[in-house]
C-alpha positions, 0 to 999 in steps of 0.5 A: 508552473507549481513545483510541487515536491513529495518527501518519501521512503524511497522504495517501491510500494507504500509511499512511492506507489502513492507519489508515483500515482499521484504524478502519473494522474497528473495528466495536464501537467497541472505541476513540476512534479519532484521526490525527494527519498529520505529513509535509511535505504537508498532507492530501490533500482526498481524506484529509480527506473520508475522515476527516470522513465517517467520524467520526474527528478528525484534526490535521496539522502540516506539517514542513520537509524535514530535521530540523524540531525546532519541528514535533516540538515540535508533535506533543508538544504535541498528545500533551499535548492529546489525551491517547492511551492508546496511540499507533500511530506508522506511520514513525521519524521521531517516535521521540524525541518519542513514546518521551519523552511515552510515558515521561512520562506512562506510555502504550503506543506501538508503532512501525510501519515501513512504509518499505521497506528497499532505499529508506532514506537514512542518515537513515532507518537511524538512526530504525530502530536507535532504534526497535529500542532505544527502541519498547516494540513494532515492528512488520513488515509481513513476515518478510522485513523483519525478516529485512533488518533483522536482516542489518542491526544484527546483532541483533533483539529478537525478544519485542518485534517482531510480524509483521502484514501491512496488510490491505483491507476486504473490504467494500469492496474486492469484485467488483461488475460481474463479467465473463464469463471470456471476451471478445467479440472486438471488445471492449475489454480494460482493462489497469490499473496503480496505484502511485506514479510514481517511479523504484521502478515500472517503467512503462517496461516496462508502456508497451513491453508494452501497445505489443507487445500492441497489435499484435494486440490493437488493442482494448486499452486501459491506464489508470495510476493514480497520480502523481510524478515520473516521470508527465510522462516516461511521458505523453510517452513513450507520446505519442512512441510514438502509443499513443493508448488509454493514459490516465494518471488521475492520484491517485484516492480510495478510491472510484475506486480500487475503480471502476478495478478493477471495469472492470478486465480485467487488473491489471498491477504492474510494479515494481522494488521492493515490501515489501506493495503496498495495491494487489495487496492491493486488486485481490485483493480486487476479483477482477481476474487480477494480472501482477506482476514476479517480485521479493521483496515480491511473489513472497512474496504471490503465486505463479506460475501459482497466485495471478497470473502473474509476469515478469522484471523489465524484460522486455517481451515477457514481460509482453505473452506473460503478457498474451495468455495471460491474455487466451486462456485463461479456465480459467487467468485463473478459477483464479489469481482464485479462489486469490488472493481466498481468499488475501486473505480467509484472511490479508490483512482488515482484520479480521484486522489489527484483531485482531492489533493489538488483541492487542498492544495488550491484552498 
């Protein structure tokens, strides 16, 4: 059987919602699947129950901030050991150690980036120009990244870069307790939002809205999802503005995730910046009416009026107008559900990505 290994920050969410996705679609057990965590946190409790209660082997080696040279020494040991056929690597920062272990002992290896464009240091550039030299094959996530990179070096190597969007277990990721379109008046109405807490996703903007809303809408409440650095600052801010029905959860699993989007009303993403958020992909999947920011990265994903409603970046009022619009008019919120679950079936599974996969691995 093909061993096929997948090197990733092993938290849960970002890279690991994909590697975990990938195997899960595996259903004919087409390969040995193992993770392999390389990141300067060890693995999340939730990461390793995932990986133990599905099976799949895992080894972590925790680096230093910077370049940590012994920690790459490291990983290629552990390539020695494990022996993959073919090395999935999601990030840059292995490129030198994968593409010399992969030339030595003639393995395929295909190169996955992930960062978004507009969030790269220096650093990270550098790992992108030699993974368009050295990667036998890359792949984007989106044809806009491969347009950012293109404007970037100035030059691409089209035959060896594929375009393969993440994709979210439909089997899991479902609507389990659905709701009537409409609402009683005196009940709650559940706002959610699920991201990392960092100066990227603009919480701010979300926080002013739900306390507009919350005029007229009293019996709304807003549950965040995620933790960073900026999570005290938005806990003391909707502290400061007495908004007592926001509840900050904090990091959740797999599990509580599809729990939150199941007592969901209305999905909120409100962001600066976005390449192909797991979390749409997911509240998609789950049948919750999404309101996003009109940005790149999600108005290539999601059409206004069509698939969610969209707002102005940093616009308030226009969110909590997108809120109450969602909240009055059944007919809108069942279209923009219905044609956002077929969108997510027809292009965005994780057995098509499996599929696209495999196909580049196989050519």
């Amino acid at each position: 059987m093909t061993k096929l290994l997948q090197i990733l920050y092993p938290g849960l969410g970002g890279h690991s919602s994909v590697a975990f996705s990938l195997i899960e679609a595996d259903e004919q057990n087409e390969y040995q699947h193992y993770l392999l965590g390389y990141g300067i946190e060890s693995p999340t409790e939730s990461f390793v129950t995932k990986a133990i209660e599905m099976n799949v082997n895992f080894d972590s080696v925790l680096k230093l901030k910077g370049l940590d040279i012994k920690s790459q020494f490291q990983i290629f040991k552990l390539l020695k050991k494990k022996k993959p056929d073919i090395i999935l690597m999601h990030g840059t920062s292995l490129v030198f150690i994968v593409w010399i272990y992969c030339n030595l002992y003639r393995k395929k290896w295909v190169a996955v980036e992930h960062e978004p464009n507009y969030a790269k240091e220096i650093k990270d550039w550098i790992f992108s120009f030699f993974i368009l030299l050295l990667a036998p094959q890359i792949v984007y996530l989106t044809p806009q990244y491969k347009e950012e990179i293109n404007k970037k070096f100035h030059f691409i190597p089209s035959k060896k870069i594929s375009i393969i969007a993440n994709g979210v277990n439909l089997e899991k990721f479902k609507k389990v307790n659905f709701k009537s379109s409409s609402k009683d008046k005196n009940e709650t109405i559940t706002i959610s939002m699920m991201s990392r807490m960092n100066a990227l996703r603009d919480h701010k903007t979300l926080i002013d809205a739900f306390n507009m809303l919350s005029i007229n809408y009293p019996n709304t409440e807003l549950r965040i999802a995620g933790d960073g650095d900026t999570k005290q600052k938005y806990e003391e801010y909707a502290a400061k503005l007495n908004l007592r029905t926001i509840y900050f959860l904090g990091l959740l699993n797999e599990d509580e995730i599809i729990d939150l989007l199941n007592t969901t009303d209305i999905y909120v993403h409100s962001s600066l910046k976005e390449t192909l958020s797991t979390s749409l992909l997911q509240t998609m999947a789950c049948q919750v009416p999404i309101i996003a920011t009109d940005i790149d990265g999600i108005n290539n994903l999601l059409m206004d009026e069509t698939d969610a409603l969209l707002f102005q970046p940093k616009n308030a009022k226009q969110l909590a107008d997108k809120i109450r619009i969602i909240i009055e008019s059944p007919e809108l919120k069942d279209k923009i559900v219905k044609n956002a679950y077929e969108k997510v079936k027809m292009k965005y599974s994780n057995k098509s990505m499996f599929e696209q996969y495999k196909s580049l691995f196989n050519s």
